[in-house]
C-alpha positions as CSV (number, residue, x, y, z in Angstrom):
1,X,41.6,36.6,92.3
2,X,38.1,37.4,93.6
3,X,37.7,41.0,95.1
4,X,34.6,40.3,96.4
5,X,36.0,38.3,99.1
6,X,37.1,39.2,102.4
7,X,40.6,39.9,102.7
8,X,41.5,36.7,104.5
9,X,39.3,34.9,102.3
10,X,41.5,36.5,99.4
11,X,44.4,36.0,101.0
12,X,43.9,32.0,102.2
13,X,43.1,31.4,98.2
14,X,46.0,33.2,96.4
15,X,47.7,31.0,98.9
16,X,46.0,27.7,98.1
17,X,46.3,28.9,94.5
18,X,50.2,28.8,94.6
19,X,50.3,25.3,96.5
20,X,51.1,26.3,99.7
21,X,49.7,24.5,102.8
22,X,50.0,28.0,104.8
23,X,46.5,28.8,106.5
24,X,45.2,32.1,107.7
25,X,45.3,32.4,111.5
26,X,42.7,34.3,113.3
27,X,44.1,35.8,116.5
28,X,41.9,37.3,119.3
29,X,44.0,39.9,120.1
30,X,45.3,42.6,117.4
31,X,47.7,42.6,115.3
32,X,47.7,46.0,113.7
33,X,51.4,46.8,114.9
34,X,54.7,44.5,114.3
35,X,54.9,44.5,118.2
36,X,51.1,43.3,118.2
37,X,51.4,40.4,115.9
38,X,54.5,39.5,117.8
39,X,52.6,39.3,121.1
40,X,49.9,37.4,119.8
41,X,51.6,35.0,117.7
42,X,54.6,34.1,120.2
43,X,57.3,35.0,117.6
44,X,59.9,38.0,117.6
45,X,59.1,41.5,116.0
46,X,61.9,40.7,113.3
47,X,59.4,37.5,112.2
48,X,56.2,40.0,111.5
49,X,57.0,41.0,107.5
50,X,55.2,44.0,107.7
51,X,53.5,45.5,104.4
52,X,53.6,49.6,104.2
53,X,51.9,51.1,101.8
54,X,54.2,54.8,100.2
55,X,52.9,56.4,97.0
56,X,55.0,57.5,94.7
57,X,55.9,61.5,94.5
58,X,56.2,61.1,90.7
59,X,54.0,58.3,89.1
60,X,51.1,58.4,92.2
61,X,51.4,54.8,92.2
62,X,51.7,52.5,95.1
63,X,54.7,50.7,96.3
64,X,54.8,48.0,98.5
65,X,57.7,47.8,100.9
66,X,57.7,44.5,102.9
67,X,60.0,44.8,105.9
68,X,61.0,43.2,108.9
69,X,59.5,44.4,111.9
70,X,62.3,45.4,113.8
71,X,63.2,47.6,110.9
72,X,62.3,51.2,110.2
73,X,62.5,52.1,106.5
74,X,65.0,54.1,105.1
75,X,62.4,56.0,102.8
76,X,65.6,57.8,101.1
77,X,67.1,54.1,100.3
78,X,63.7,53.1,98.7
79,X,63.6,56.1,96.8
80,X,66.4,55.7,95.1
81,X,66.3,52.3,94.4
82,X,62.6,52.6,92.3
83,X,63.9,56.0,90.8
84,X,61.4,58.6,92.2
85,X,60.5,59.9,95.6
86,X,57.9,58.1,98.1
87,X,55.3,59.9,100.4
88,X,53.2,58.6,103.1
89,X,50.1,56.8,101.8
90,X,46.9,57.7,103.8
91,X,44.2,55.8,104.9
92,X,42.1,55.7,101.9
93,X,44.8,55.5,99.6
94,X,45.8,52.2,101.2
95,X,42.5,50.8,101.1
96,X,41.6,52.0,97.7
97,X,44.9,50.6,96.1
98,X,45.6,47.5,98.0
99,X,42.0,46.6,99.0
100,X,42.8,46.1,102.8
101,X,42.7,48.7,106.0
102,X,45.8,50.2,107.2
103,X,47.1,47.4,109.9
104,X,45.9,44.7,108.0
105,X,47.5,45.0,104.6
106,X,48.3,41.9,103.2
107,X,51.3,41.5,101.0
108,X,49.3,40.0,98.3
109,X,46.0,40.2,96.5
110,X,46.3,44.0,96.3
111,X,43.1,45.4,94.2
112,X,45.9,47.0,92.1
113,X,49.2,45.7,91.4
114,X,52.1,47.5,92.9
115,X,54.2,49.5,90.6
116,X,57.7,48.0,93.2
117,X,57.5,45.0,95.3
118,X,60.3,45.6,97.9
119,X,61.2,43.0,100.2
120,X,63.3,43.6,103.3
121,X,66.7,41.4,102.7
122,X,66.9,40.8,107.0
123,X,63.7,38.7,106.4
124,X,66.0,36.5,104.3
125,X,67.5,34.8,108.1
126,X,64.0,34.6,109.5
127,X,62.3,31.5,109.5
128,X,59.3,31.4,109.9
129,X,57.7,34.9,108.4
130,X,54.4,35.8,109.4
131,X,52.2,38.6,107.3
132,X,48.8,40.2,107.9
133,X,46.3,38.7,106.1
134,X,43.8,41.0,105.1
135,X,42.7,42.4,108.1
136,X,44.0,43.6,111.8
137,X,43.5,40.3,113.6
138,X,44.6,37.5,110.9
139,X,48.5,36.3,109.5
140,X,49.7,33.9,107.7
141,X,53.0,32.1,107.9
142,X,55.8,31.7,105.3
143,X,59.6,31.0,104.1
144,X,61.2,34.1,102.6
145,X,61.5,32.2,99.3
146,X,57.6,31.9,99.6
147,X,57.0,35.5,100.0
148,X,59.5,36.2,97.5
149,X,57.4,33.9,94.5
150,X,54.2,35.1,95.8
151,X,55.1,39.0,95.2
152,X,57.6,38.6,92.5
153,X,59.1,41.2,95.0
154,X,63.0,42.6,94.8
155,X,65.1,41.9,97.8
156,X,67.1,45.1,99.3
157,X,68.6,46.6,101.9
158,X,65.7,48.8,103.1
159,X,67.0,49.9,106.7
């Protein structure tokens, strides 16, 4: 993986890198929110897979939570499903960990691995999936089983 990259330029070759024909999309318009990347793509808010960032309470690590759009996460539920509490990850936390800006965080490529991949099971009826791709105004589409192989990432129920 090269860090020196941009993020989309990251992104587009982890994805070339794992055979899949999925290209980034730039989009004029943002895509920083669920409900932005919906507008500007033409697809629901339940088809943006949105990566947030949580550190965890215990180990300071990051955890990756990939959920559907239309879904809030149940920060309790993810909790208890890694084994120690979550916090909100701030701005430079995000960036420093995962190598992308808050609004843009891909679901792959982070600069440091993610100590939990969670991946929203309600993404698992959505077809296609789009994710941010390194930055606020690209995406990239992709199945669930996709996301699944690209961030070795456990499916739960995280609503």
């Amino acid at each position: 993986m090269n860090l020196a990259a941009t993020g989309p330029e990251r992104v587009q070759g982890l994805l070339h890198e794992a055979g899949l024909a999925s290209e980034v999309v730039h989009l004029e318009a943002s895509a920083r929110t669920a409900a932005e990347a919906a507008e500007a793509i033409g697809c629901t808010v339940a088809q943006i897979a949105k990566s947030l960032v949580f550190k965890g309470s215990d180990s300071g690590d990051h955890i990756l939570v990939i959920a559907s759009g239309a879904n809030r996460v149940n920060e309790a539920r993810v909790a208890a499903v890694i084994g120690e509490p979550i916090g909100k990850a701030d701005a430079a936390f995000v960036r420093e960990r995962t190598g992308y800006a808050i609004g843009g965080v891909a679901p792959i490529g982070h600069a440091v691995p993610p100590r939990h991949v969670l991946v929203d099971a309600t993404l698992e009826h959505l077809d296609p999936i789009w994710a941010a791709a390194g930055h606020p105004h690209t995406v990239f589409r992709v199945t669930f089983l996709d996301l699944l192989r690209l961030t070795a990432g456990a499916v739960v129920e995280i609503a």
